[in-house]
mmCIF file of the N, C-alpha and C atoms, coordinates in Angstrom:
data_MODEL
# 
_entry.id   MODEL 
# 
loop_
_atom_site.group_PDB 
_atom_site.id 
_atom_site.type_symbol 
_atom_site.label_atom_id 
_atom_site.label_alt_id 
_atom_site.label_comp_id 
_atom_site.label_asym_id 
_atom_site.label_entity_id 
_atom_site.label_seq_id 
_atom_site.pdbx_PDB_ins_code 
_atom_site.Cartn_x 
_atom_site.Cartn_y 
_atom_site.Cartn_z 
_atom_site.occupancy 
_atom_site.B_iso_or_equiv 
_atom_site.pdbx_formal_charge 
_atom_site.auth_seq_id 
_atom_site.auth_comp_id 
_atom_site.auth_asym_id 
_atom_site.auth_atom_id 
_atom_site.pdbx_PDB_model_num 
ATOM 1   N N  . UNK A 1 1  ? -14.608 -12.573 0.067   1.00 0.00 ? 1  UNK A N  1 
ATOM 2   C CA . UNK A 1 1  ? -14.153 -11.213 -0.122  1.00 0.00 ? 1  UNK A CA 1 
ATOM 3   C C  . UNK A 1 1  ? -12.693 -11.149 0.321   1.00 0.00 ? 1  UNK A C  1 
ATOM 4   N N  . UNK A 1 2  ? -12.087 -10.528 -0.615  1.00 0.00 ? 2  UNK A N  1 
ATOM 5   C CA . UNK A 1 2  ? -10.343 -10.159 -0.054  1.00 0.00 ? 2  UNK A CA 1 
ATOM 6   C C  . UNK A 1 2  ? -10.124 -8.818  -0.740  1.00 0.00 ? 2  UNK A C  1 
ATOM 7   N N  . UNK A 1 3  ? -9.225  -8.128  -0.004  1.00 0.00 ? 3  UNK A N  1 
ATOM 8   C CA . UNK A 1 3  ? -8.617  -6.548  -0.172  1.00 0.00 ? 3  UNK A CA 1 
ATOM 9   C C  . UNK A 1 3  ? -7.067  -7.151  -0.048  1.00 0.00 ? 3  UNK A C  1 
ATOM 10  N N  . UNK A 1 4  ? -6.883  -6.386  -0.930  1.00 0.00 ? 4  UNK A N  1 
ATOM 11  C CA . UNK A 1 4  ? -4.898  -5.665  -1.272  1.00 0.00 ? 4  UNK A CA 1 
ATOM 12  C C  . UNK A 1 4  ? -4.825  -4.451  -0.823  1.00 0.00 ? 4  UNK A C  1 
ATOM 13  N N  . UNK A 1 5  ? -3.905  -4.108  -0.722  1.00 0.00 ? 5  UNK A N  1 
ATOM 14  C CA . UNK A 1 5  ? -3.188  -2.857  -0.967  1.00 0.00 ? 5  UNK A CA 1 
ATOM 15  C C  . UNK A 1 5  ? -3.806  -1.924  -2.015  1.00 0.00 ? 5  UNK A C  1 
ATOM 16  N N  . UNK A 1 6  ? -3.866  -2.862  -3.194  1.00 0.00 ? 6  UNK A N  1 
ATOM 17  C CA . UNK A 1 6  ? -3.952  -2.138  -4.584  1.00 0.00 ? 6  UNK A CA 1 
ATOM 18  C C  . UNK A 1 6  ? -5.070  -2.014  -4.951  1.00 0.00 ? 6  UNK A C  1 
ATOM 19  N N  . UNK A 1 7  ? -6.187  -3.252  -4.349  1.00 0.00 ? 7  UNK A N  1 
ATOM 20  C CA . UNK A 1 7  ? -7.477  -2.980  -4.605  1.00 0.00 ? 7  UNK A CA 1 
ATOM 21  C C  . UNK A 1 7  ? -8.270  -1.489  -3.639  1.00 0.00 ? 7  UNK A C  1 
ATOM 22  N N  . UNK A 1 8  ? -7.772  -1.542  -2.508  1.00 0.00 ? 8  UNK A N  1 
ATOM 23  C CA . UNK A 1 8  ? -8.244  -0.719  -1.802  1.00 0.00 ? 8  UNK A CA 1 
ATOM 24  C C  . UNK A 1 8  ? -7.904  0.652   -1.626  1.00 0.00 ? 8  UNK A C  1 
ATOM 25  N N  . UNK A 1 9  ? -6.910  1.110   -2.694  1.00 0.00 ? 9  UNK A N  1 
ATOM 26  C CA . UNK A 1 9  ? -6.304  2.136   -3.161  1.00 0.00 ? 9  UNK A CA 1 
ATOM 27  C C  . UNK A 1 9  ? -7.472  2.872   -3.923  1.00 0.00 ? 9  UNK A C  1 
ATOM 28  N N  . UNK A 1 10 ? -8.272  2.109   -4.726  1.00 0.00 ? 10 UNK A N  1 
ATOM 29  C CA . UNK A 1 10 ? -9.164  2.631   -5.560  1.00 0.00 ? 10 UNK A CA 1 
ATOM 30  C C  . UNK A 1 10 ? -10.559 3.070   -4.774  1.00 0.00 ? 10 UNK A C  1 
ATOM 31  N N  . UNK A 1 11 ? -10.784 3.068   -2.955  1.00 0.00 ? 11 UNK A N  1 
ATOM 32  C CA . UNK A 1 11 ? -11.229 3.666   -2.433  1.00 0.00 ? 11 UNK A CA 1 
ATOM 33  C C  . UNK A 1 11 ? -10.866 5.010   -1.624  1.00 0.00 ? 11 UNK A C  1 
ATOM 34  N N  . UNK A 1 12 ? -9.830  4.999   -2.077  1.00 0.00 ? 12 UNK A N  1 
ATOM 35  C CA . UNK A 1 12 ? -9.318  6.056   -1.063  1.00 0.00 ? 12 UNK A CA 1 
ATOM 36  C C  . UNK A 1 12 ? -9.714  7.657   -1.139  1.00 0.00 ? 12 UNK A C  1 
ATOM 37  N N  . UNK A 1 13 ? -10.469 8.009   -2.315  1.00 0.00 ? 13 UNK A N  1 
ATOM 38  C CA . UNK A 1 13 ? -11.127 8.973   -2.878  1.00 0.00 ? 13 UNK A CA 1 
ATOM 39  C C  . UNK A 1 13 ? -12.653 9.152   -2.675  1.00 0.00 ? 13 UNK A C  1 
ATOM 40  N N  . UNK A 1 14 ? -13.144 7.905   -2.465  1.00 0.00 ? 14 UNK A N  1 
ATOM 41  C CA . UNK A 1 14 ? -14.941 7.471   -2.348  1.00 0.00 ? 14 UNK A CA 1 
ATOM 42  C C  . UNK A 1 14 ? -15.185 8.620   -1.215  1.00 0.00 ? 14 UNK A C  1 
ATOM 43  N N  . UNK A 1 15 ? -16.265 9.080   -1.459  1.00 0.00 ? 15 UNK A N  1 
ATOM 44  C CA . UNK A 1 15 ? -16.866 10.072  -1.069  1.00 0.00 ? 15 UNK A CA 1 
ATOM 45  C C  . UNK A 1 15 ? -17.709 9.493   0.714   1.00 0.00 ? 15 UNK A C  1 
ATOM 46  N N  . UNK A 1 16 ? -16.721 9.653   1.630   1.00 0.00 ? 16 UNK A N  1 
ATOM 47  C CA . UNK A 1 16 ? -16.806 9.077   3.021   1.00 0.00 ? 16 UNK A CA 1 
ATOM 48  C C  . UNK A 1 16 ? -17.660 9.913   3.350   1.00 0.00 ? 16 UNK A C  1 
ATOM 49  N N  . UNK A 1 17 ? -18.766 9.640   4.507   1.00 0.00 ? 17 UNK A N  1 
ATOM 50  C CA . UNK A 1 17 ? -19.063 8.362   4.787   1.00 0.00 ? 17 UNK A CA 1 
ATOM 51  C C  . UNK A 1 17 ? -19.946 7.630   3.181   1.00 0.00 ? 17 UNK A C  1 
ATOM 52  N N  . UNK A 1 18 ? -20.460 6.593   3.306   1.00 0.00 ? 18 UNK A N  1 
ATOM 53  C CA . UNK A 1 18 ? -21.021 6.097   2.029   1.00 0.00 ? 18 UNK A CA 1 
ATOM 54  C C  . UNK A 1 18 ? -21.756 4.986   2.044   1.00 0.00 ? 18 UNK A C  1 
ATOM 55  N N  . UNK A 1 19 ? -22.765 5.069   1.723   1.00 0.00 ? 19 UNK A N  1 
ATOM 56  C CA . UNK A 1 19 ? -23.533 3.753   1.955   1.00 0.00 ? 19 UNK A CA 1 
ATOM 57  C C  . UNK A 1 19 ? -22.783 2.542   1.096   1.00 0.00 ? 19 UNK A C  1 
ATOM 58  N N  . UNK A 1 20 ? -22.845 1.047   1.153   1.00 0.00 ? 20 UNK A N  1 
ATOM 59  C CA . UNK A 1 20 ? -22.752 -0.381  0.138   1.00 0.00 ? 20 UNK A CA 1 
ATOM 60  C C  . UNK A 1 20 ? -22.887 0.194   -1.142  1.00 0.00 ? 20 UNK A C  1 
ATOM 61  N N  . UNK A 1 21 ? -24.168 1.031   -1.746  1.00 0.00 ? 21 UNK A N  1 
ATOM 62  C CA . UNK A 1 21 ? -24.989 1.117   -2.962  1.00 0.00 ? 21 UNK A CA 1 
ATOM 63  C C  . UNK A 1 21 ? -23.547 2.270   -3.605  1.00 0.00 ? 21 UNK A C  1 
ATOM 64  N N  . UNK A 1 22 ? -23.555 3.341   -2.542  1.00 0.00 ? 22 UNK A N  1 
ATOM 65  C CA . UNK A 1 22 ? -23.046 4.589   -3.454  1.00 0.00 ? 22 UNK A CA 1 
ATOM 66  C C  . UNK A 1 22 ? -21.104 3.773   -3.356  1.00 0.00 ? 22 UNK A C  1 
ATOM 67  N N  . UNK A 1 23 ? -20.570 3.399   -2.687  1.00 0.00 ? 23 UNK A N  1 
ATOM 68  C CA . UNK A 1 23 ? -19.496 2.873   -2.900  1.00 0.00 ? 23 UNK A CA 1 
ATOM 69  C C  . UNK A 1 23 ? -19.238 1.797   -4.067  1.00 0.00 ? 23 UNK A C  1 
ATOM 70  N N  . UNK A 1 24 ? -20.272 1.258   -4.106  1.00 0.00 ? 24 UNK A N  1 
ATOM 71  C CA . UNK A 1 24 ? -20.137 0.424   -5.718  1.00 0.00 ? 24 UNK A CA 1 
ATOM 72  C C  . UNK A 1 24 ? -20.291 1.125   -6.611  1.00 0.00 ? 24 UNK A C  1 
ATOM 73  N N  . UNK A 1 25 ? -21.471 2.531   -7.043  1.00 0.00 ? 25 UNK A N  1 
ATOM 74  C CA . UNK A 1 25 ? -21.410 3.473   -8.247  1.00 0.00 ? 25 UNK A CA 1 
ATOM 75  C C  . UNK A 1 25 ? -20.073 3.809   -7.892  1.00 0.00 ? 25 UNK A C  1 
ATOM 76  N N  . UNK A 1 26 ? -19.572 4.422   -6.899  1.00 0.00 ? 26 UNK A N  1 
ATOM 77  C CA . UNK A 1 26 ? -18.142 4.853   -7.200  1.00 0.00 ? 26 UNK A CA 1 
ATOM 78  C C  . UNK A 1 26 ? -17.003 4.172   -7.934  1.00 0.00 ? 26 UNK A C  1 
ATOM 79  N N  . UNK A 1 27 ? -16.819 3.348   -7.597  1.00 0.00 ? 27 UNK A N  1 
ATOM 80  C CA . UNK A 1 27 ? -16.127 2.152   -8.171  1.00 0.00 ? 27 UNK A CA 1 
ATOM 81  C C  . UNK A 1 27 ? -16.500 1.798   -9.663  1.00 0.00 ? 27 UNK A C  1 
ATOM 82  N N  . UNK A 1 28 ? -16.937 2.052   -10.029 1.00 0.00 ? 28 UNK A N  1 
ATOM 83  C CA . UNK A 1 28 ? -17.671 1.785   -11.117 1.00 0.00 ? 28 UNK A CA 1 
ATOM 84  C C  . UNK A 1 28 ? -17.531 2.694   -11.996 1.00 0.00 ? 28 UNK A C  1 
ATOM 85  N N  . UNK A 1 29 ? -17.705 3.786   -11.564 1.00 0.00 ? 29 UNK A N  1 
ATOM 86  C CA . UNK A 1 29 ? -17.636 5.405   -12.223 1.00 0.00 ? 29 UNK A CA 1 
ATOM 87  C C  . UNK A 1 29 ? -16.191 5.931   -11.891 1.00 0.00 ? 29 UNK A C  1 
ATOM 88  N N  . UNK A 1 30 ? -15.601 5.198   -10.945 1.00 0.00 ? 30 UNK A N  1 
ATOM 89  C CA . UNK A 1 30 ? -14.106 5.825   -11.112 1.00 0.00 ? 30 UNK A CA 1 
ATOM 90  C C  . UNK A 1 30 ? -12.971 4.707   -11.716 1.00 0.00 ? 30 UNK A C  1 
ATOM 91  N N  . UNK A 1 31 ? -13.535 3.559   -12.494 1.00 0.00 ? 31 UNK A N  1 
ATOM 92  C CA . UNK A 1 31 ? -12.864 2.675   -13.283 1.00 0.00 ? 31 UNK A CA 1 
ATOM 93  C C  . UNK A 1 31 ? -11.993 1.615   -12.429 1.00 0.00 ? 31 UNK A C  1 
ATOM 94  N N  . UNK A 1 32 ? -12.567 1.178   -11.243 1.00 0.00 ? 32 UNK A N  1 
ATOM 95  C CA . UNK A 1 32 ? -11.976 0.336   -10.642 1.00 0.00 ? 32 UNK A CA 1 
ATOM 96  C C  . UNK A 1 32 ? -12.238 -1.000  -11.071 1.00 0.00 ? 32 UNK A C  1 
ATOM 97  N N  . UNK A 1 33 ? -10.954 -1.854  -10.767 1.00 0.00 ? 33 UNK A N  1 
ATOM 98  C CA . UNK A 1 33 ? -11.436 -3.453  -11.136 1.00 0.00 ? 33 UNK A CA 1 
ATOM 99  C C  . UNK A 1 33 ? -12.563 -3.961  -10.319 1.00 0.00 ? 33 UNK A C  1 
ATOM 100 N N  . UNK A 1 34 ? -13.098 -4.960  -12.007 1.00 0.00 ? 34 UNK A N  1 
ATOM 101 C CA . UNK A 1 34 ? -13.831 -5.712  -10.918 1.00 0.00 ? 34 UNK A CA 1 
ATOM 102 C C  . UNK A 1 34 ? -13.981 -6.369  -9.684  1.00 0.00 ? 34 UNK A C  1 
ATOM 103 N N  . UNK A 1 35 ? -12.473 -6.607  -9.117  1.00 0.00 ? 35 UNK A N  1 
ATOM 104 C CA . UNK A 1 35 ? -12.575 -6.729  -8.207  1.00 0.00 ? 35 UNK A CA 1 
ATOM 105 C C  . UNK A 1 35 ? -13.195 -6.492  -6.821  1.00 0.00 ? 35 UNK A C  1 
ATOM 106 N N  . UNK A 1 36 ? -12.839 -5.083  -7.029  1.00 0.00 ? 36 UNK A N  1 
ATOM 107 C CA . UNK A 1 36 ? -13.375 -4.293  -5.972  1.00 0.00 ? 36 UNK A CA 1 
ATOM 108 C C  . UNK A 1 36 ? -15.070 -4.045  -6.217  1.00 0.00 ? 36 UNK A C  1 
ATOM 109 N N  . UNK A 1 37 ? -15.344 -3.777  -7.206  1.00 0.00 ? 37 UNK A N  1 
ATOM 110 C CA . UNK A 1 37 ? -16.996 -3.734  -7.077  1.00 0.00 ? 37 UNK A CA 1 
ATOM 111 C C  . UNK A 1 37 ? -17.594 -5.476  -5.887  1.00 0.00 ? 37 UNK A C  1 
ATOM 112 N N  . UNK A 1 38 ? -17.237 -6.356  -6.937  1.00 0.00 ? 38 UNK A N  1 
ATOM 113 C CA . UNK A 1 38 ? -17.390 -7.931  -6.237  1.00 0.00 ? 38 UNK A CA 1 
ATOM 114 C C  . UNK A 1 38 ? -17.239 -7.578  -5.063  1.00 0.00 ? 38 UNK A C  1 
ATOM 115 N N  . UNK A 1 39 ? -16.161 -7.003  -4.636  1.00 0.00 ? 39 UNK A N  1 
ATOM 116 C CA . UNK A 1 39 ? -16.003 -7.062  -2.651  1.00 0.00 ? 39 UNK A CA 1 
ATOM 117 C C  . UNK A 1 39 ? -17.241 -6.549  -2.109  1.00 0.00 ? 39 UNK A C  1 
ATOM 118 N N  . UNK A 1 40 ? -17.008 -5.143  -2.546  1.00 0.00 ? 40 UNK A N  1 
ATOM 119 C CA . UNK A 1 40 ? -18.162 -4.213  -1.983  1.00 0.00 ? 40 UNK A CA 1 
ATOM 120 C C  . UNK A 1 40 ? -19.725 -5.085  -2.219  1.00 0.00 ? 40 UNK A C  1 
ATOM 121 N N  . UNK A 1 41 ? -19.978 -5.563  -3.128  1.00 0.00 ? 41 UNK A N  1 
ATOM 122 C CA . UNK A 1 41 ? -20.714 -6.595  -3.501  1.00 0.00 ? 41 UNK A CA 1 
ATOM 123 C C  . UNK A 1 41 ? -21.178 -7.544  -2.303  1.00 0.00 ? 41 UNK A C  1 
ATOM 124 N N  . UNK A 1 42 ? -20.155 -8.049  -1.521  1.00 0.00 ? 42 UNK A N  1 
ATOM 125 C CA . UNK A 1 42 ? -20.539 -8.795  -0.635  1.00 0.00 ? 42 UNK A CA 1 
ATOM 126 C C  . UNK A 1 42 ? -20.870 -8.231  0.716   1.00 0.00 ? 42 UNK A C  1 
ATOM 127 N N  . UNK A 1 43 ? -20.717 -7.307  0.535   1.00 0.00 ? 43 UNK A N  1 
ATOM 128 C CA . UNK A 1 43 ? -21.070 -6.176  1.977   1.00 0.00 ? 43 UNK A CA 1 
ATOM 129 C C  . UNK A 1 43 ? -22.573 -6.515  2.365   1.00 0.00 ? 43 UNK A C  1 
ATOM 130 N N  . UNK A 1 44 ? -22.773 -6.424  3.856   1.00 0.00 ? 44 UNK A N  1 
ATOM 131 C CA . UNK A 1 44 ? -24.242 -6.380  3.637   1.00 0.00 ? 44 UNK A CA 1 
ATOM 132 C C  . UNK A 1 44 ? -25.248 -5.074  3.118   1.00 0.00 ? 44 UNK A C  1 
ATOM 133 N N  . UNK A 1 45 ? -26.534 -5.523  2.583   1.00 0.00 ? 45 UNK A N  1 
ATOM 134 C CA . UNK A 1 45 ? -27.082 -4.849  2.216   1.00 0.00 ? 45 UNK A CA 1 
ATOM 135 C C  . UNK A 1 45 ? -28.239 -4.251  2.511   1.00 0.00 ? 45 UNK A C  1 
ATOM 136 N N  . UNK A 1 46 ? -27.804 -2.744  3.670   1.00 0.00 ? 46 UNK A N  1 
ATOM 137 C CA . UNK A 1 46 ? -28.484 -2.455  4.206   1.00 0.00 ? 46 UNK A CA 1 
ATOM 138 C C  . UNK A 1 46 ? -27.446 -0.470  4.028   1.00 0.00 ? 46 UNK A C  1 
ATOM 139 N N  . UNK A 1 47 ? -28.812 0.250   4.697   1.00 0.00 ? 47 UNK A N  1 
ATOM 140 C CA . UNK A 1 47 ? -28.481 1.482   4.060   1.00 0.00 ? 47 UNK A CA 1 
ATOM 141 C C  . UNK A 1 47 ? -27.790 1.886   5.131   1.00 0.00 ? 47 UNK A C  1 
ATOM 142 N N  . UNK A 1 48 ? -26.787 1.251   6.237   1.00 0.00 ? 48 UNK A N  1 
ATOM 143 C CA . UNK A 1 48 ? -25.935 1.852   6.949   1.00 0.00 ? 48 UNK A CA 1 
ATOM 144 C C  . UNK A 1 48 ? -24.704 2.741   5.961   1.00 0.00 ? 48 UNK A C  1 
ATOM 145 N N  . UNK A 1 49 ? -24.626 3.788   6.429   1.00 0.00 ? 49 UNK A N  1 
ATOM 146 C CA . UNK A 1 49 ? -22.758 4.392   6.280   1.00 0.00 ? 49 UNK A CA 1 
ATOM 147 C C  . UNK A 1 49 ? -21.529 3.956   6.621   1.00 0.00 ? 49 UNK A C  1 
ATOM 148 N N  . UNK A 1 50 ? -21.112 3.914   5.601   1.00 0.00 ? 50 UNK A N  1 
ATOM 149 C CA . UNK A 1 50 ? -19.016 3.636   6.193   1.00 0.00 ? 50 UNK A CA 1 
ATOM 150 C C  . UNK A 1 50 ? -18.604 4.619   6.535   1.00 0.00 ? 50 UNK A C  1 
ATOM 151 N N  . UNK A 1 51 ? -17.863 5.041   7.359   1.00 0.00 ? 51 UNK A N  1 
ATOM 152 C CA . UNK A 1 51 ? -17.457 6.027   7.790   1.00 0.00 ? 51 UNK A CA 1 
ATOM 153 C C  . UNK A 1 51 ? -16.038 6.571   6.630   1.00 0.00 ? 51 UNK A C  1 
ATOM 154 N N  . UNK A 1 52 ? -15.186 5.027   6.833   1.00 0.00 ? 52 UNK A N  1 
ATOM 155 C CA . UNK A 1 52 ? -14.171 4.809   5.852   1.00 0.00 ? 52 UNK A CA 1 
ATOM 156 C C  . UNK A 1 52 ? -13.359 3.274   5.692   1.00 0.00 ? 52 UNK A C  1 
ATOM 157 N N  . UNK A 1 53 ? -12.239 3.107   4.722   1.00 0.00 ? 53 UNK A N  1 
ATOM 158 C CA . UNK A 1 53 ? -11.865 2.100   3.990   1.00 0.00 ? 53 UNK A CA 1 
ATOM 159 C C  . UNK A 1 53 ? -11.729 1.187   5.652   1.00 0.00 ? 53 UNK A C  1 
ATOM 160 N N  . UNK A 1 54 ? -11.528 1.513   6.661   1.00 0.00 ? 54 UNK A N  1 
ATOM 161 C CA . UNK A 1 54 ? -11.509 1.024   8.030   1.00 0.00 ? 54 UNK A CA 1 
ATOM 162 C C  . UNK A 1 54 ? -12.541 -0.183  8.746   1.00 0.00 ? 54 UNK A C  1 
ATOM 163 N N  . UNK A 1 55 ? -13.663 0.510   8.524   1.00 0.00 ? 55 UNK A N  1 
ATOM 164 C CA . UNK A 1 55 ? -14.663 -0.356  8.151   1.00 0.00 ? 55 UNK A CA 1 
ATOM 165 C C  . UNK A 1 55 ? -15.486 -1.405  7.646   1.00 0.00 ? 55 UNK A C  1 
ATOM 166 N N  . UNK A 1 56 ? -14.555 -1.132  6.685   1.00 0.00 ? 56 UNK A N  1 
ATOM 167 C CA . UNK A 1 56 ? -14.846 -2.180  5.415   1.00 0.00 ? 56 UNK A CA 1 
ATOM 168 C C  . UNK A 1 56 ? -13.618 -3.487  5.361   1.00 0.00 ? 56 UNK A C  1 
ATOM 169 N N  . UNK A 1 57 ? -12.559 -3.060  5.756   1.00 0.00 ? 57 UNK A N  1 
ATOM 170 C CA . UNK A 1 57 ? -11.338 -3.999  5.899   1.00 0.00 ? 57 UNK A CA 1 
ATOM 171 C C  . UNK A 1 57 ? -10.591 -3.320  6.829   1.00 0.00 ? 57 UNK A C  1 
ATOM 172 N N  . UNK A 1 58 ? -10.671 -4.491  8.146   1.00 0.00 ? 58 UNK A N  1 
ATOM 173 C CA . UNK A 1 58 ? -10.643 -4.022  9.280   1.00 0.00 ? 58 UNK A CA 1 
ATOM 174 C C  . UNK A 1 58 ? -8.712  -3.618  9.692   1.00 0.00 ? 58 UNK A C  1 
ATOM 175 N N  . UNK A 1 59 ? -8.522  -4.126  8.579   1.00 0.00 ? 59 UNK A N  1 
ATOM 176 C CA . UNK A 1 59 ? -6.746  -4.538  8.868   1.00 0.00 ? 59 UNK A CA 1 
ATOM 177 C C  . UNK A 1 59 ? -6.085  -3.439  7.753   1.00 0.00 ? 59 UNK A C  1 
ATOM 178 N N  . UNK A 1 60 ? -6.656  -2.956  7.264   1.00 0.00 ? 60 UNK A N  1 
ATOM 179 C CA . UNK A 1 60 ? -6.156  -1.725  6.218   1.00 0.00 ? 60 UNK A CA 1 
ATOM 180 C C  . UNK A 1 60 ? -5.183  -0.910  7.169   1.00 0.00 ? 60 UNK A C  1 
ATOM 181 N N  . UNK A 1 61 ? -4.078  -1.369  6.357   1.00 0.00 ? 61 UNK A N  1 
ATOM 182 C CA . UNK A 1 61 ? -2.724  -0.458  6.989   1.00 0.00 ? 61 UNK A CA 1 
ATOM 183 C C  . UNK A 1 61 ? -2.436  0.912   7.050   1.00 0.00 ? 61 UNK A C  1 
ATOM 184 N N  . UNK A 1 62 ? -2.322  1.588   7.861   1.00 0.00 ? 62 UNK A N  1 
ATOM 185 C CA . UNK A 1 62 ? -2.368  3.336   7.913   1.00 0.00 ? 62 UNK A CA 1 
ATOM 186 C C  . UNK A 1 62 ? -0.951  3.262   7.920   1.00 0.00 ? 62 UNK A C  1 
ATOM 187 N N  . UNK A 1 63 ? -0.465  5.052   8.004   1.00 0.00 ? 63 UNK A N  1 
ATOM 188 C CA . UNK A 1 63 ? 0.808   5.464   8.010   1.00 0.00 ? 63 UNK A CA 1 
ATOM 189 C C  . UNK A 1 63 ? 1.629   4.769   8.984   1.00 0.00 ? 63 UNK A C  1 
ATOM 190 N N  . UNK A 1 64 ? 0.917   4.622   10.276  1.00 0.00 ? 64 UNK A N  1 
ATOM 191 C CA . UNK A 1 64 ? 1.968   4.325   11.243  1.00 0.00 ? 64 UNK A CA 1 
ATOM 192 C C  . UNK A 1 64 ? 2.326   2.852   11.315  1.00 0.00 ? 64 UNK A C  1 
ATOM 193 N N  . UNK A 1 65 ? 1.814   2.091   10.074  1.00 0.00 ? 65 UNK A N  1 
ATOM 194 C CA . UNK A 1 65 ? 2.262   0.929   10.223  1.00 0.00 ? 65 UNK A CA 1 
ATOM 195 C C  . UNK A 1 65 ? 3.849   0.635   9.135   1.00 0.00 ? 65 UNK A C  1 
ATOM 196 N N  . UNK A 1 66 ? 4.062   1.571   8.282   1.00 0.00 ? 66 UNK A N  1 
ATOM 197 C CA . UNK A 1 66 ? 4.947   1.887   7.562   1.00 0.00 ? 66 UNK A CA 1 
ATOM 198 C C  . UNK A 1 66 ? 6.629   2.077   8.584   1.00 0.00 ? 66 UNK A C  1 
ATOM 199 N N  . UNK A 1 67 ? 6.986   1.900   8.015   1.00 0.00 ? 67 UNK A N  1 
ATOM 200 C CA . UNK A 1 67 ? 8.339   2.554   8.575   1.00 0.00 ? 67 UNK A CA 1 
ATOM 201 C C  . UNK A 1 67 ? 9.027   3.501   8.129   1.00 0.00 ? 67 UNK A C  1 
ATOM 202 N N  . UNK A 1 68 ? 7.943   4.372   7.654   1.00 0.00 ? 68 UNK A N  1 
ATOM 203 C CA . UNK A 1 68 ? 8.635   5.354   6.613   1.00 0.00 ? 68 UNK A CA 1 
ATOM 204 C C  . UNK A 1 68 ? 8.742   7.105   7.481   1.00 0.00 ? 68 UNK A C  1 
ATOM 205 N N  . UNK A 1 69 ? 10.022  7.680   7.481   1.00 0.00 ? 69 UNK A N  1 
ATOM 206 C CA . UNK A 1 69 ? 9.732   8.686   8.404   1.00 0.00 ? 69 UNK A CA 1 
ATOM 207 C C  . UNK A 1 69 ? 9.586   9.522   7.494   1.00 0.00 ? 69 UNK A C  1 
ATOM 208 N N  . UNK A 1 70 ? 8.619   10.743  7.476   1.00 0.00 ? 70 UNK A N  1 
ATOM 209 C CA . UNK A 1 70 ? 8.303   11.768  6.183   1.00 0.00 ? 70 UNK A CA 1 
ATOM 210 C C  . UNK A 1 70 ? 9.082   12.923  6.210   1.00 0.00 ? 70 UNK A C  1 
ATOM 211 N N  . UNK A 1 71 ? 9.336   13.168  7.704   1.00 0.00 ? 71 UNK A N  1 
ATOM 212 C CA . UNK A 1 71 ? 9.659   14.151  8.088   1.00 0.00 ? 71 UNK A CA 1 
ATOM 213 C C  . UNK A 1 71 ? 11.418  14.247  7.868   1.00 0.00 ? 71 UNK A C  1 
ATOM 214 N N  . UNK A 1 72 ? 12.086  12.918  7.420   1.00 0.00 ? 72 UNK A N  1 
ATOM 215 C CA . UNK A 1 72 ? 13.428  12.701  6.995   1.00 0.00 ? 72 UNK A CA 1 
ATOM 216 C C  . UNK A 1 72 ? 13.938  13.070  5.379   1.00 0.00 ? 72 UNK A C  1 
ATOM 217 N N  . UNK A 1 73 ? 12.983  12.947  4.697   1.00 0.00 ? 73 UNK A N  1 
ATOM 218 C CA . UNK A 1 73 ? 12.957  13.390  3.391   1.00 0.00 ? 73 UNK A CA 1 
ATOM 219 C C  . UNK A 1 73 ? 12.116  14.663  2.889   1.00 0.00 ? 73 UNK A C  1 
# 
């Protein structure tokens, strides 16, 4: 299993928290690459909740890893 940037973009909408099962219909139903189904795919398979994309890829970069100030533009 590996996450991008770009693959994991196409969760950022999934309906949090979410079980393995309903995060793959999402993906699926919101036209994501195969990629990302395959990942989620390898998740285990059990009816725990994700809370969010955090969870799932532990290294998923948030705002404050950016150097971008918002409040400058």
């Amino acid at each position: 299993m590996y996450w991008t940037l770009e693959l994991a973009t196409h969760l950022e909408d999934a309906p949090w928290p979410a079980t393995r099962d309903e995060l793959i219909d999402f993906a699926i139903r919101s036209g994501a690459p195969m990629e990302v189904v395959e990942n989620l795919g390898d998740l285990p398979e059990d009816d725990t909740p994700y809370e969010s994309i955090d969870e799932i890829w532990p290294d998923y970069p948030s705002k404050e890893d950016f150097l971008f100030n918002e409040d400058e533009y």
